[in-house]
N, C-alpha and C positions, 0 to 999 in steps of 0.2 A: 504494500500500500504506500508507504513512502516512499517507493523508487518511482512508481508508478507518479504521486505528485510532485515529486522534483522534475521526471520527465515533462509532465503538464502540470503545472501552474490551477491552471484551469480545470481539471480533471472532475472534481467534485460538484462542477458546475453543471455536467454532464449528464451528470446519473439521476435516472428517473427516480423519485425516491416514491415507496410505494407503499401499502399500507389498506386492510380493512378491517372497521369497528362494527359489531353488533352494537344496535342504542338499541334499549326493552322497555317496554311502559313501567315497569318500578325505576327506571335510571335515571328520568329523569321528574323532577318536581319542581313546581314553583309557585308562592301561594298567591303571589301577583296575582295568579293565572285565575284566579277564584275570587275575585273584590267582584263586589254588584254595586253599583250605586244609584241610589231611586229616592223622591220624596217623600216616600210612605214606604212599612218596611215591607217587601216582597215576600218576607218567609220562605226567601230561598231554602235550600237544604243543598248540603256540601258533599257530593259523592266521597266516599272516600276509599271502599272497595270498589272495586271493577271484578266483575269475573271476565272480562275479557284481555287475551292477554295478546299482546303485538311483538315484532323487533323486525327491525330493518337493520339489513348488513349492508354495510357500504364501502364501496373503496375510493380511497384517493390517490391522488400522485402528485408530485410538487420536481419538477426542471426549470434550473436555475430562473429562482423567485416567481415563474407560473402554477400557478394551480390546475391541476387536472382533475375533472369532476366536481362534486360526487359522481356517483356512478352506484347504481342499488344491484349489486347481487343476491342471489337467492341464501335463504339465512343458513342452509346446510351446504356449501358449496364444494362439489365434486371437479373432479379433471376435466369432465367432458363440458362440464358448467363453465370452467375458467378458459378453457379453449375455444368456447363458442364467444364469451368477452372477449381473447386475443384476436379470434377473426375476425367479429362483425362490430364490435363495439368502440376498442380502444384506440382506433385510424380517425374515429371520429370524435372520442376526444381531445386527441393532439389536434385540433384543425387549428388551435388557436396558436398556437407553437410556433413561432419563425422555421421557417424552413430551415434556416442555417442550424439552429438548436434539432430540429426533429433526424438531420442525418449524421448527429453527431449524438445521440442520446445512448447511455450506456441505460437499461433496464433492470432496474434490479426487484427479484421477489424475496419474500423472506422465506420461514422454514416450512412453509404448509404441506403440507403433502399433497394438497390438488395441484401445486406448482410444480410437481415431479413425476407426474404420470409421465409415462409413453409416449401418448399422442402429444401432451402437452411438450415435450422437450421433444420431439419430435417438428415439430409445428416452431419453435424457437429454432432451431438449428437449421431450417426451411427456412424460413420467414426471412423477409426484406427489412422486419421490424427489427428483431432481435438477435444476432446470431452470437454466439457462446463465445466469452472472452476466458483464455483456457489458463485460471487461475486454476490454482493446487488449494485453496482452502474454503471455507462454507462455515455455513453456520452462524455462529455470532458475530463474526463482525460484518460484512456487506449479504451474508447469503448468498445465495443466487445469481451470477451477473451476467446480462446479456448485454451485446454493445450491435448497435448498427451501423453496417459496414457502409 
């Protein structure tokens, strides 16, 4: 990693930085969210159970100081899930991207396991988007990295 920024300067500018959060209806609160304000008292009443329950899984990505997305994927996300966002979806999230930034973008995933299927690195090693920068390490510090060629 440090030969790699002494070579480029700019290296870290590069790399798509990537990332998805589940948010669930107990995550988030706020009681703002519940004032009524009226002349006469309304006798609201304050939900405070729900039996229903939600969560949106999202992802983002952030190349140098742009933001990518959100983007909603589905909340149990499989291989063949994440490979149909690398075909159909993530071409059109870069649209906002300068060109000069989008053919110099190094792509990184973290450790998920839908990022490691077959087709999915299969589909990276193909792809115009991303093809495998042949680092010897993984895991915790960048994971994953694909760079376009």
């Amino acid at each position: 990693m440090l030969e790699r920024t002494e070579r480029d300067p700019n290296f870290f500018e590069k790399i798509l930085w990537t990332d998805e959060s589940r948010f669930e209806r107990t995550g988030v609160f706020n009681i703002h969210n519940y004032h009524s304000w009226a002349i006469e008292n309304p006798h609201m009443a304050r939900p405070s159970n729900f039996q229903t329950r939600f969560s949106v899984n999202l992802w983002l990505g952030i190349v140098n100081g742009t933001l990518i997305g959100p983007f909603e994927l589905p909340n149990r996300l499989n291989g063949a899930q994440y490979l149909e966002f690398l075909q159909n979806d993530l071409d059109d999230l870069l649209e906002d991207v300068d060109l000069y930034t989008r053919r110099r973008i190094i792509f990184q995933n973290d450790g998920a396991p839908c990022y490691y299927t077959k087709t999915v690195r299969e589909h990276l090693d193909q792809s115009t988007i991303p093809q495998k920068v042949d680092w010897t390490w993984r895991a915790d510090s960048l994971a994953c990295t694909f760079t376009r060629s």
